[in-house]
C-alpha positions in Angstrom: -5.3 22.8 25.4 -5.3 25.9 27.8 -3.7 24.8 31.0 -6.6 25.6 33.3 -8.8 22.8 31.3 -8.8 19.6 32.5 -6.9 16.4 30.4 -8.8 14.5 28.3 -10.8 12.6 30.3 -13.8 14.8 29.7 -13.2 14.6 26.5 -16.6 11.9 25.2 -15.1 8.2 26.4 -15.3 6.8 22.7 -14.2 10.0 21.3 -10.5 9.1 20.3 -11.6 5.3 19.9 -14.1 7.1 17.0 -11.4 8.2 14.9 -9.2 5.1 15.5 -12.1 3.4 13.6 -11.8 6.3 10.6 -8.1 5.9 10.7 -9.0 1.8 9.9 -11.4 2.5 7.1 -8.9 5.1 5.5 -6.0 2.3 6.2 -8.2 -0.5 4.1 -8.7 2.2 1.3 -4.9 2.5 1.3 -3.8 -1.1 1.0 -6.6 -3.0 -0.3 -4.8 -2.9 -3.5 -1.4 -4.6 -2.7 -2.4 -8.0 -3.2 -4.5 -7.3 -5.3 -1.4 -6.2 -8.1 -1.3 -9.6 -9.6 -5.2 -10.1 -10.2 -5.2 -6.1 -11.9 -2.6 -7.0 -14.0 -4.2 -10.5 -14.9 -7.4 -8.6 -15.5 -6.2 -5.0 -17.4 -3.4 -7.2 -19.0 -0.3 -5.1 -17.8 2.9 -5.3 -16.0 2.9 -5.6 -12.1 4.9 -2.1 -12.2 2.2 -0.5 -14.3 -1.0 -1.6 -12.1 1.1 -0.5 -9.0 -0.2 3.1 -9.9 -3.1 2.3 -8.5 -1.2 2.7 -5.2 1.1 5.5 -6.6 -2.5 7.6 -7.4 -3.7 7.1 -3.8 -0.5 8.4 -2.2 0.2 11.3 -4.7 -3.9 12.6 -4.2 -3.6 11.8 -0.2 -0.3 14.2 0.2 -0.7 17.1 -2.4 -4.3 17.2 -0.3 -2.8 17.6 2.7 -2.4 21.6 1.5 -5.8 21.8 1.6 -6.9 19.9 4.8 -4.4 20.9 7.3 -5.8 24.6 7.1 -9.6 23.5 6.5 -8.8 21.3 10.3 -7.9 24.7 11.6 -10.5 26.6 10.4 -13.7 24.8 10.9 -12.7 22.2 13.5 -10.7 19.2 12.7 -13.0 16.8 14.2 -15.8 18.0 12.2 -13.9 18.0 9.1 -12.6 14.3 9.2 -16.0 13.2 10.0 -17.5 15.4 6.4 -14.1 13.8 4.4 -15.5 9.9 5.9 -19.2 11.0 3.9 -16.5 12.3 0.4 -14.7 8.6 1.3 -17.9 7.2 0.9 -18.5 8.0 -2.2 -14.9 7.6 -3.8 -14.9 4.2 -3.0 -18.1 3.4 -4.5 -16.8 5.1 -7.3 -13.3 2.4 -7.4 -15.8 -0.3 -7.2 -17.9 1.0 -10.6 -14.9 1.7 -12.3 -15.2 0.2 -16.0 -11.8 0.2 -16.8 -8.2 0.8 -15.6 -7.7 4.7 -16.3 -11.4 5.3 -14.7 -9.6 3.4 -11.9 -6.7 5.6 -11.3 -9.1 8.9 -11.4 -11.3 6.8 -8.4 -8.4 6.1 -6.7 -6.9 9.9 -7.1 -10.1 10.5 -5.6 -10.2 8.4 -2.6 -6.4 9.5 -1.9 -7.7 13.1 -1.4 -10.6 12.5 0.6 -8.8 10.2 2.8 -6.1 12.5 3.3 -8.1 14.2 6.5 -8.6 11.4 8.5 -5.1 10.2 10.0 -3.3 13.5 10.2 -6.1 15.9 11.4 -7.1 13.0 14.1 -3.4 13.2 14.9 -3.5 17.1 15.4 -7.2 16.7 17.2 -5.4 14.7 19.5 -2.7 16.6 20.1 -4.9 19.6 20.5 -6.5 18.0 23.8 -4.1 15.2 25.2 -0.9 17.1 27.4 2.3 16.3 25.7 3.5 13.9 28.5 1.0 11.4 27.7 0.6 11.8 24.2 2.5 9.0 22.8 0.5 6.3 24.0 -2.5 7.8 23.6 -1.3 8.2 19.3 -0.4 4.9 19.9 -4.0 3.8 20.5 -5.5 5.5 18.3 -2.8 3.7 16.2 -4.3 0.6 16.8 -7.2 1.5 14.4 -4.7 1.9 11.4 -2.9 -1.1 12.2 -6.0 -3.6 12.2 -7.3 -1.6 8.9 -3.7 -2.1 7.2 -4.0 -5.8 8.1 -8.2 -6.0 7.0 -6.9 -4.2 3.8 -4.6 -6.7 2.9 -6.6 -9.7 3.4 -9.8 -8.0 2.0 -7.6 -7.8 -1.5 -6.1 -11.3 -1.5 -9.2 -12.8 -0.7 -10.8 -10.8 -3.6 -8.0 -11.6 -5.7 -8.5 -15.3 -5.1 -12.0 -15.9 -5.1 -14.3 -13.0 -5.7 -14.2 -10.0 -7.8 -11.4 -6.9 -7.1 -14.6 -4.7 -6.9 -16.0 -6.2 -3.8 -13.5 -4.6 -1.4 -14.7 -1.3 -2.6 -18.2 -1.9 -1.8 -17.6 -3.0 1.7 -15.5 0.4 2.4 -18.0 2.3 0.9 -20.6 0.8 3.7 -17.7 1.2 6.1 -17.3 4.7 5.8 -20.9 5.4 6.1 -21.5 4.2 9.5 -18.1 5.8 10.6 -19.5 9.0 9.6 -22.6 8.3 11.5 -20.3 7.6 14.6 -17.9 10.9 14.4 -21.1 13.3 13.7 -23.0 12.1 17.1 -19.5 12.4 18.8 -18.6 15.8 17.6 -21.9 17.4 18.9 -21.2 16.2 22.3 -17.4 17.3 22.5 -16.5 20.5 24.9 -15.9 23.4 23.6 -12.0 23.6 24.0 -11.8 20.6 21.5 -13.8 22.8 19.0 -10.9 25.1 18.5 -10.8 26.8 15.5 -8.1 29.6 13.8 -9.5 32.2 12.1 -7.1 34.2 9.6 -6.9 37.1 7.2 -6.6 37.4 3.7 -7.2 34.9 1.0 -7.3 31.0 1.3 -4.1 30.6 -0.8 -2.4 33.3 1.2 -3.3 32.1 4.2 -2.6 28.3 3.1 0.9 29.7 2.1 1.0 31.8 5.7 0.2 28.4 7.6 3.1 26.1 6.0 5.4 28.8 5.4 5.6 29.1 9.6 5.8 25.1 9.8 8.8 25.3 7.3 10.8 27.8 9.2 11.3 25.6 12.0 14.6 24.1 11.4 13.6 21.1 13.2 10.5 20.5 11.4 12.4 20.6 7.9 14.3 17.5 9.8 11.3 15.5 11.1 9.7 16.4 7.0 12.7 15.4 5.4 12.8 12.3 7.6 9.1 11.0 6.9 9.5 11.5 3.4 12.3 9.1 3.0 10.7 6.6 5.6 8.1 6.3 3.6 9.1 5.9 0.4 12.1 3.4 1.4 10.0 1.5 3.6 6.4 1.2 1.4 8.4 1.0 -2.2 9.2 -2.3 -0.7 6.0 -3.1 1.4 3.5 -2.2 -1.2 5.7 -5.3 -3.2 6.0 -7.9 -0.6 2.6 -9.8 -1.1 3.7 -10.0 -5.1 6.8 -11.4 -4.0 5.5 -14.3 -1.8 2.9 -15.0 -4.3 5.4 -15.0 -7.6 8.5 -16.1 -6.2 7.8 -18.7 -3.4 4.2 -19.6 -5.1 1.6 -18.8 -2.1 -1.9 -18.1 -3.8 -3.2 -14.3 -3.1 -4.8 -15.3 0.0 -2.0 -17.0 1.8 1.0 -14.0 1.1 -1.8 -11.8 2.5 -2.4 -13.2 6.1 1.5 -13.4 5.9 1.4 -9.4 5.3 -1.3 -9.5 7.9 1.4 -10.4 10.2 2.7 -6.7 10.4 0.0 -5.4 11.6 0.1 -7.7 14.5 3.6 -6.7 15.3 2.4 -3.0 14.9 -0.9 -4.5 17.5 2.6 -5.8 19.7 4.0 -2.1 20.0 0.9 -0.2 20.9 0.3 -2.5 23.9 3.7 -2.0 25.2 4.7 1.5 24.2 4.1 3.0 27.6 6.9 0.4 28.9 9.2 1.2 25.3 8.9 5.0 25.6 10.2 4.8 29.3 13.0 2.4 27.9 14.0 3.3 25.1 13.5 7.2 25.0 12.7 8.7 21.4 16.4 7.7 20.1 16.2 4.1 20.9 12.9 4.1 19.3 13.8 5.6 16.2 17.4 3.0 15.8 16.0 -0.1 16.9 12.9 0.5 14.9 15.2 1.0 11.8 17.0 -1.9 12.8 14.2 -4.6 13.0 12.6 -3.1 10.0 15.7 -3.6 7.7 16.6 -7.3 9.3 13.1 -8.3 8.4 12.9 -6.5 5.0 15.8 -8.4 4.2 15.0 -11.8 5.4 11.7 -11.3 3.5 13.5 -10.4 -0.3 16.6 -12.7 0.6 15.3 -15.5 2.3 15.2 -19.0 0.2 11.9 -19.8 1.6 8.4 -18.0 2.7 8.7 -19.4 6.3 11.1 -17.1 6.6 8.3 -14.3 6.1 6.3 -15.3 8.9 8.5 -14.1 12.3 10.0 -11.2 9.5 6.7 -9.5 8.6 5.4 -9.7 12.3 8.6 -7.8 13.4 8.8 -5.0 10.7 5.4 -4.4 11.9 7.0 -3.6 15.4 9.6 -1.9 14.6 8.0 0.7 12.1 5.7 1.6 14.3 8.4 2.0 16.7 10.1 4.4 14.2 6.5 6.4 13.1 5.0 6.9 15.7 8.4 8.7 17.5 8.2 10.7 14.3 4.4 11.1 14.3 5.2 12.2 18.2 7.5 15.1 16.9 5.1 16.2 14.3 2.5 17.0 17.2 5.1 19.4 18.5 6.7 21.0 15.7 4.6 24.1 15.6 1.7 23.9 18.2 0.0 27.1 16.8 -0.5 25.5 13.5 -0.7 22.0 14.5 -3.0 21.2 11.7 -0.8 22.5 9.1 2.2 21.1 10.8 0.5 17.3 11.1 -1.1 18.0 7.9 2.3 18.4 6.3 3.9 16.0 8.4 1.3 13.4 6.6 1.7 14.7 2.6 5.6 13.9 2.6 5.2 11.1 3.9 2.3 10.1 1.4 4.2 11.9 -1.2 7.7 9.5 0.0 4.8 6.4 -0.3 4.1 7.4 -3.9 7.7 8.1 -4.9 9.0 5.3 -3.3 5.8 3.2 -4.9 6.5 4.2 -8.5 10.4 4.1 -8.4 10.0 0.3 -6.7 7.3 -0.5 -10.1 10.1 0.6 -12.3 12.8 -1.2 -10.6 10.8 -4.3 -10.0 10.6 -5.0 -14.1 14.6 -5.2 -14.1 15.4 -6.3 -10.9 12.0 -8.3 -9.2 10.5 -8.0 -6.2 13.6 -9.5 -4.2 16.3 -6.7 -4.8 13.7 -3.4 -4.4 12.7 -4.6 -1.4 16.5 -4.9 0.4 17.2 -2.3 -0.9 14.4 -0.7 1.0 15.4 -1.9 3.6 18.9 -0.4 3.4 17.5 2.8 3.0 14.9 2.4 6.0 18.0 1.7 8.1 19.8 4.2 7.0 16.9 7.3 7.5 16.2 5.9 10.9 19.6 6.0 12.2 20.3 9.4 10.8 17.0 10.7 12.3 18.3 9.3 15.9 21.6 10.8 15.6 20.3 14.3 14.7 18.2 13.8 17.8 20.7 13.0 20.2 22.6 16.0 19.1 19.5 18.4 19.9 
């Protein structure tokens, strides 16, 4: 945002709140499926590990596509692209719910990854087009809260499905959800000023210039840190979330339902830091955000796969809910900032490792749950969630 413009307060009131709501349909898209493993593998007649692609496809379509969207955001307007990719999501979904059988579902769900993949990260970049630096944070962290209610919708949506209804009927209600949310962002983008209709115009073809875009993100030795960083969070930290729901449900004996509003639990611990991240940020700084996020998210990772009983689960899932957000969002804060020219590409890329971590970290924990169970794969996630925070907070401290 030039510095003569005014902040974002004339930016349309409901603006930001607009793509919160996006950011909770693509979140619902995303995790609809974890509880619903065990009711896909009842009904295609595979392995838990196998139907977990369903969840691998997703991730792997929703961060290759970031190559494509973070450029596109640039080009034409990122505002008005997320609200065209909500229309595409509209569709994709419909398309997971008419599926006929379990490879038609993984090419629907391929699908819905990559038009998804525009939503979170360009709203990110939007935002950090138009909101000054210093206030940023909480401002991401309200838009957050979106996400965070979708994550915890998703997951109930799928265990109620898998318990009493059909796995197709999630897919029908996001399908509706994503029409009225492109409704919404269309009316709101024709009102914004003209400063939040940036675009970038550049030279030469679309794979040179897609090439031209990252290439300047990737020189940045800082942003190979924060990419590096978000890959690894998320595949240590979903190879074991994505599982957790399967766990209470085969291992302690909850039905579907119940492990999900357990699960729901993190989203109300992510609902926890966005109302107090003003207070945290002044606290803590970005370092103590980063390690004590780590921290709570590997002590309740563990507790979850160790613990003898699923009362254990309740105070554990609220709590990693807190502290991943308190370890995202920091990074999601440094993605805004590591290459402000090409904040699309940068956010955009930012977004597609750590989708591509999410799938990696998804199909490695299916393997590993078949020798191990659901127990072992998700402390050692938890290990490794540790481990990348604290390492991020160091390397911060020393810049």
């Amino acid at each position: 945002m030039p510095a003569n413009e005014p902040a974002a307060s004339v930016i349309p009131p409901l603006a930001i709140p607009a793509l919160s709501l996006a950011a909770f349909g693509s979140a619902i898209s995303l995790r609809v499926t974890d509880p619903l493993l065990p009711r896909l593998a009842s009904e295609f007649d595979m392995s838990l590990g196998s139907v977990s692609y369903v969840i691998t496809a997703f991730s792997i379509a929703y961060g290759f596509s970031q190559l494509f969207f973070g450029p596109l955001g640039d080009r034409f307007g990122k505002y008005l692209v997320i609200a065209w990719a909500c229309v595409a999501c509209t569709v994709t979904a419909l398309l997971c719910a008419l599926a006929p059988n379990y490879p038609l579902l993984i090419v629907a769900r391929l699908l819905a990854g990559a038009t998804a993949a525009a939503i979170v990260p360009l709203s990110m970049a939007w935002i950090g087009d138009v909101v000054p630096y210093d206030q940023r944070q909480p401002v991401l962290a309200q838009f957050l809260i979106g996400q965070i209610v979708g994550i915890s919708a998703g997951v109930l949506f799928g265990g109620l499905a898998g318990d009493y209804f059909s796995w197709r009927i999630p897919f029908f209600g996001i399908s509706l959800c994503f029409v009225l949310i492109a409704l919404t962002l269309f009316s709101f983008n024709r009102r914004l000023p003209a400063y939040a209709l940036t675009t970038h115009k550049a030279e030469g073809s679309a794979l040179r210039r897609m090439i031209n875009e990252f290439g300047q993100v990737l020189s940045r030795p800082w942003a190979r840190v924060v990419l590096v960083t978000v890959f690894l969070e998320g595949g240590c930290l979903y190879g074991a979330f994505a599982f957790i729901a399967s766990h209470l449900h085969r291992v302690h004996h909850l039905s579907l339902t119940n492990a999900a509003s357990l699960v729901m639990l993190f989203s109300l611990g992510g609902l926890l830091y966005a109302s107090t991240s003003r207070r945290l940020v002044r606290k803590l700084g970005e370092k103590g955000l980063t390690r004590w996020g780590g921290i709570i998210v590997a002590t309740s990772f563990l507790t979850i796969g160790l613990a003898p009983s699923w009362q254990w689960a309740i105070p554990a899932c609220f709590a990693s809910g807190m502290g991943f957000y308190m370890l995202h969002n920091t990074l999601q804060m440094n993605a805004t900032q590591m290459a402000p020219e090409r904040r699309g590409a940068a956010v955009s890329a930012f977004a597609a490792c750590f989708f591509l971590g999410q799938s990696t970290g998804v199909g490695a924990a299916g393997l590993a749950v078949g020798y191990f169970g659901t127990g072992p794969v998700i402390a050692v996630g938890a290990i490794g969630v540790l481990l990348t925070a604290l390492t991020f907070s160091h390397l911060k401290s020393a810049t």
